[in-house]
C-alpha positions, 0 to 999 in steps of 0.5 A, a space after each residue: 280531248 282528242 287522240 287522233 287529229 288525223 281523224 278527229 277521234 276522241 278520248 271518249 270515242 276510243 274508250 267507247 270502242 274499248 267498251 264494245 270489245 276493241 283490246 289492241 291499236 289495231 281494233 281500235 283503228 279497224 273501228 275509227 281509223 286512228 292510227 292508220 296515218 301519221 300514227 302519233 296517237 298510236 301510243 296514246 292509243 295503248 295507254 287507254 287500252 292499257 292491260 284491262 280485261 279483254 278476254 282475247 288478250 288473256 287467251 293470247 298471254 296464254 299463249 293459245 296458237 289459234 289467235 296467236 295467228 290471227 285464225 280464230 276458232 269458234 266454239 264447237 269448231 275444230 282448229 
């Protein structure tokens, strides 16, 4: 089924990228582009991602300032 017609994208395509580590709307269009232009499927979009696991989305709900800004800290590095 598809979720983007702007783009053509499919259930199965965002799911794929959700698999490959995509958490947010946003990575999923970074990805594919769906989203990026009438934005309907934006919705549809989070109801797949939904509040699975994904390791930056838990270290973002607790609240660590570094992805909060969008900075990313890589291990060894000092923010």
């Amino acid at each position: 089924m598809y979720v983007c017609s702007c783009f053509g994208v499919t259930e199965a395509q965002v799911k794929e990228h959700a698999d490959a580590g995509a958490c947010t709307p946003r990575q999923i269009a970074s990805a594919c582009k769906a989203g990026t232009d009438c934005g309907s499927c934006v919705r549809r979009i989070q109801a797949l991602l939904g509040r699975g696991t994904c390791p930056r989305r838990e270290l973002l709900d607790q609240g660590v300032p570094a992805l909060a800004s969008g900075t990313v800290v890589g291990l060894g590095e000092a923010a």
